[in-house]
C-alpha positions as CSV (number, residue, x, y, z in Angstrom):
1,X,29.3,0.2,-36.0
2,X,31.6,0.9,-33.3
3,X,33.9,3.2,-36.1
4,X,30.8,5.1,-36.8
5,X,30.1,6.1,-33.2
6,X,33.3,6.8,-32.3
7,X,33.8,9.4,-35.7
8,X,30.6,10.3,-35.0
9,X,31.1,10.9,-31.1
10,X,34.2,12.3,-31.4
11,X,35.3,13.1,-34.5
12,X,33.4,15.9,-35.5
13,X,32.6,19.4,-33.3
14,X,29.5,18.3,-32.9
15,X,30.0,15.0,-31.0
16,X,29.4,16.6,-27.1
17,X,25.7,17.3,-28.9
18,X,25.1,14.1,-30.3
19,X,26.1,12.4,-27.2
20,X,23.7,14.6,-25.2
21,X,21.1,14.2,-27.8
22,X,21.7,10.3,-27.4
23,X,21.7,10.3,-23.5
24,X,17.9,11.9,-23.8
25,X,17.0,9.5,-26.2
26,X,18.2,6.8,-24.2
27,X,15.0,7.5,-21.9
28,X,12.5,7.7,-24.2
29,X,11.6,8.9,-27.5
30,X,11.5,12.7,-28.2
31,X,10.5,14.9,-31.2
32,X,13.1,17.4,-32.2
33,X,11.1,20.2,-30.5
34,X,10.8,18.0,-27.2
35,X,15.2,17.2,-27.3
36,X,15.8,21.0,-28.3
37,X,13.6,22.4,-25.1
38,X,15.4,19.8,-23.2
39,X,18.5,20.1,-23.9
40,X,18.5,24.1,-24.6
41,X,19.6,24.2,-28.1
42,X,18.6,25.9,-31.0
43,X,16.1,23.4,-32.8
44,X,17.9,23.6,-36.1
45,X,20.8,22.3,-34.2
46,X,19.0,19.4,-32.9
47,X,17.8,18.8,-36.2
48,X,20.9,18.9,-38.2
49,X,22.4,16.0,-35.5
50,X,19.3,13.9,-35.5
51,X,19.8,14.4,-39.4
52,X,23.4,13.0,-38.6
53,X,22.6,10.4,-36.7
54,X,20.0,9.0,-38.7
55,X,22.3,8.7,-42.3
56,X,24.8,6.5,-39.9
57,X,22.4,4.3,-38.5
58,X,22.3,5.6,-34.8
59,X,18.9,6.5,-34.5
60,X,15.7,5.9,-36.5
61,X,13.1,8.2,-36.5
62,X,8.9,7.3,-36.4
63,X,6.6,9.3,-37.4
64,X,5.6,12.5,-39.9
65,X,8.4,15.0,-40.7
66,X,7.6,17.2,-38.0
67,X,6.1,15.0,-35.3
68,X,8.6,12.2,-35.9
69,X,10.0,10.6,-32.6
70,X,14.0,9.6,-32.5
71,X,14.7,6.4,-31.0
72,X,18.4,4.6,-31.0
73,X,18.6,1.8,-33.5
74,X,19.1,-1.6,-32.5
75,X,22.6,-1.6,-33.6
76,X,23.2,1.2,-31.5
77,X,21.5,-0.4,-28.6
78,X,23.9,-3.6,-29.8
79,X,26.6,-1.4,-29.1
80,X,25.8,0.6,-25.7
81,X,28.9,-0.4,-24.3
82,X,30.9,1.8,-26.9
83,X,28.7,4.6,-26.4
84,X,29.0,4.4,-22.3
85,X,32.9,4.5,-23.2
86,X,32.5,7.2,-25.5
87,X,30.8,9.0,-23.1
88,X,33.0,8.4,-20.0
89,X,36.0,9.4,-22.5
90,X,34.0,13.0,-23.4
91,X,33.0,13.8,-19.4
92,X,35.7,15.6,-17.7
């Protein structure tokens, strides 16, 4: 797990995102709508890293299509510690 979420992180352009995206989640759960108000971005963007996120096992998702609610995974929550790194890696 802690490959995925480091390719994932920072591997790819869209890592700052998914961090962000993960930091909100961290909270609570959000919708895609909620986490693209949020975090001003475009909600296809948001969708497209949820979409992400999910196939690698970083967040699972509840709900109907639309109204479906992101949560981390336990894995991910297994692995915090790598994402705290990640993160203090990514902040300037």
């Amino acid at each position: 797990m802690e490959a995925v979420l480091w390719h994932v992180l920072t591997g790819t352009r869209g890592g700052k995102n998914r961090v962000r995206i993960l930091q909100a989640l961290e909270d609570r759960p959000r919708n895609a709508n909620q986490l693209a108000g949020d975090l001003d971005l475009d909600y296809k963007t948001v969708r497209h890293h949820l979409d992400v996120l999910v196939e690698n096992d970083v967040l699972e998702k509840s709900g109907d299509e639309y109204g479906a609610v992101y949560l981390p995974t336990r894995q991910a929550r297994d692995h915090w510690e790598t994402i705290e790194e990640i993160i203090g890696r990514l902040d300037p």
